[in-house]
N, C-alpha and C positions, 0 to 999 in steps of 0.2 A: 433216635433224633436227640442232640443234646440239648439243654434246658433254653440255649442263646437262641437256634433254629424256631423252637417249639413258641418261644416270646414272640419272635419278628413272624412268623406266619399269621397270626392271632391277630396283630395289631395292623397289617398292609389289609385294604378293601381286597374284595374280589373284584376279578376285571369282567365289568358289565358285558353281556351279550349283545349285538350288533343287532337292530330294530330289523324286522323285514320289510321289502318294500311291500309299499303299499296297505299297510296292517296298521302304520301308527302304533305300532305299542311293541313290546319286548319280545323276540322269540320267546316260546314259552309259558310267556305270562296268562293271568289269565283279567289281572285288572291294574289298570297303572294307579290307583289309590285317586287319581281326582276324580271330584265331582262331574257328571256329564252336562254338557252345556244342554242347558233348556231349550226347547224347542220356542220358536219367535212364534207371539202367539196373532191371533186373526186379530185384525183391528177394524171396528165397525165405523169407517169414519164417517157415515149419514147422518145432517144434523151437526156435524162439525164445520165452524168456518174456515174453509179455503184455505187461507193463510196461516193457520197453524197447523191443519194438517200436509197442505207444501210451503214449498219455498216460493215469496214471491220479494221480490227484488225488483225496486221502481213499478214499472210498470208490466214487469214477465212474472208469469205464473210456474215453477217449477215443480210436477208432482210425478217424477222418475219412479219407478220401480217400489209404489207402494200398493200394489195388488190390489188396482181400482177395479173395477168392474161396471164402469157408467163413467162419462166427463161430467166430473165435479163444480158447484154452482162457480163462478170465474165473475171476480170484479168488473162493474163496468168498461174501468180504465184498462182496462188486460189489450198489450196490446201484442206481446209472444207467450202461447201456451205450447209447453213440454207437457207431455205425458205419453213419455217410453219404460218399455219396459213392464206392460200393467196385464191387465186379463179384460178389458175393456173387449166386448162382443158386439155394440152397436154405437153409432152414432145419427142422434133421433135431428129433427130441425130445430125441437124447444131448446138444445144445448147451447147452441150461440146465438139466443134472440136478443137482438138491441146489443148486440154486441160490434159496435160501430167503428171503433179503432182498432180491432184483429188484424195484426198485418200477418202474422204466422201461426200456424197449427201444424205441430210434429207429436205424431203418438203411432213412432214406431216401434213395432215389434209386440202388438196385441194379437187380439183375438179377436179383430175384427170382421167381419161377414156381412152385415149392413150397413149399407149409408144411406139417410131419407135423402133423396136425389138431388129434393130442394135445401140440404141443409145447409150450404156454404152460400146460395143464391142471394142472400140478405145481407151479405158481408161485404159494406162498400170498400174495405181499406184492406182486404185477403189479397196479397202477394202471394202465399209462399204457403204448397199445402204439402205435409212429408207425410203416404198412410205407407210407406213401405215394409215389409215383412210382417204381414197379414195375412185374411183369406178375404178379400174383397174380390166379387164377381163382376161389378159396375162401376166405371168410371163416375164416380156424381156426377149434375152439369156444375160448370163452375164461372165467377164471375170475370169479367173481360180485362179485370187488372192485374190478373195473375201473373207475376213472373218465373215464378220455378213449381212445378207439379212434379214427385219424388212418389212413383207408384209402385216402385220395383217390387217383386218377388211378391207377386198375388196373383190371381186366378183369374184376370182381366183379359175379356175373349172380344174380337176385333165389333163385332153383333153388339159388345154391350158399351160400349162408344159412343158417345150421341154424335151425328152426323153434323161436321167441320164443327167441331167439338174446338178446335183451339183459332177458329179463324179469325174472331174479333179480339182473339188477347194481342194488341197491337204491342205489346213492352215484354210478350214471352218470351224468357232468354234459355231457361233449364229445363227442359220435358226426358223424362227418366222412366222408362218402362221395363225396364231387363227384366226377362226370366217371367212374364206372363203366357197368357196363350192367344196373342194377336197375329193374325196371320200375312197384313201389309201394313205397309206405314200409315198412317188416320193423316189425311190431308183436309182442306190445304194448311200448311206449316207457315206461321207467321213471318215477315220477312227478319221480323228480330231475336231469330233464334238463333243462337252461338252452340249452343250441345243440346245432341239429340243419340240417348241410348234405350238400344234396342234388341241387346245381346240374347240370343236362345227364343227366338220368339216369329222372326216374320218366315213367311214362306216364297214371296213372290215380292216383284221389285214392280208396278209400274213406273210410266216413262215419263210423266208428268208429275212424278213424285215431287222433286225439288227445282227442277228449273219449268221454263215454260218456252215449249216446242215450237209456239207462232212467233215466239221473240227471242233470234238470237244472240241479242246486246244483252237480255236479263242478266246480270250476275247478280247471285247470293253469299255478299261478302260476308255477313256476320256468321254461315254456319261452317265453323272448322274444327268441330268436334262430333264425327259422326260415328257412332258404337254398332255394328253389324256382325260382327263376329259368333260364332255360335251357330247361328243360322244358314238352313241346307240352301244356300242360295250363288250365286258366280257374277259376280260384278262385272265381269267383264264382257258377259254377254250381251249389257246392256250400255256400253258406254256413251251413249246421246243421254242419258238419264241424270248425268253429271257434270255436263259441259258447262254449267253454271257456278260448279263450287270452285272455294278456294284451294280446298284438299276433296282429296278422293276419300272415302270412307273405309273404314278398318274391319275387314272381314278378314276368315277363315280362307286358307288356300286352300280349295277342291281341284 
């Protein structure tokens, strides 16, 4: 090798080896020289006020995906609580007492398993309850001003319902139950109801379900979003059962 080759080899890098997937670091290697990122440590937020350990903005309380484990004490004035994302296993009645302007509670995606039955009962101004993607066995009962109940993908069996569970919510517009283990529709259905989902869940259709059979003029204009799909069942067998709607509802072709 003559002396010019012997210079210019010395002085060009070596051409780095191509990472593998999924390894993050260098074929071969055995450390890429930085520090390892620390592990996020437990944070004890008991004892801590509310607002500095969430986000609260006017009048919403924001506490996303800080590995709650109980609903944290919530200002009087609270009048939307977040808390998704958390490890939250129960919600007791003492949680929202005197809590008088709650119009929404969304704490999806816990660890949910109990609800004291009476915990939402006390709640004059509760629109809007979201417990979906949970292990909830029981519908709570809930108050008559409810507009939108968001129950999807929990362990909700037709027995643990309270009977015409939604009859007096006269302004229910959203009732959301996909992917429980309900096995008919829970009547009767308020007449202000616009969507009703109920994908993987019902087994049987009665005939009185949505219209009513002594009165052929009933129509039910507001419900034209009806979710069936999923479910072992044939709408067509039953079609007096629909003579009321605006649309026909969206099932599976058997």
């Amino acid at each position: 090798m003559c002396l010019l080759e012997k210079i210019t080899e010395e002085l060009l890098p070596t051409t780095p080896t191509t990472p593998q997937e999924g390894t993050g670091g260098t074929e071969g290697s055995v450390s890429s020289g930085l520090p390892e990122e620390p592990e996020e440590p437990e944070v004890d937020w008991r004892g801590m006020p509310t607002c500095l350990l969430c986000t609260c903005l006017g009048s919403s309380v924001y506490c996303d995906d800080l590995k709650l484990d109980s609903v944290p004490p919530l200002p009087k004035e609270t009048t939307h609580f977040y808390a998704r994302y958390n490890r939250i296993t129960k919600i007791n009645k003492s949680d929202f007492t005197s809590m008088n302007k709650l119009k929404r509670i969304d704490v999806t995606a816990n660890q949910i398993s109990s609800i004291d039955d009476a915990a939402f009962l006390g709640l004059p101004a509760l629109a809007e309850l979201v417990i979906r993607e949970n292990h909830v066995s029981q519908l709570p009962a809930l108050p008559s001003t409810m507009t939108l109940i968001g129950a999807s993908h929990n362990n909700i069996g037709s027995k643990n319902i309270h009977k015409e569970a939604f009859k007096d919510m006269t302004g229910l517009l959203y009732l959301y139950l996909t992917d429980n283990h309900i096995d008919y529709i829970p009547v009767p259905l308020p007449d202000s109801l616009r969507s009703l989902h109920l994908q993987r869940n019902i087994q049987m259709m009665h005939l009185d379900t949505f219209c009513n059979l002594k009165d052929f003029n009933y129509i039910r204009n507001a419900l034209e979003d009806i979710r069936l799909d999923g479910n072992p069942i044939n709408l067509s067998r039953t079609p007096q059962a629909y003579i009321c709607l605006p649309r026909i509802p969206i099932e599976d072709l058997i």
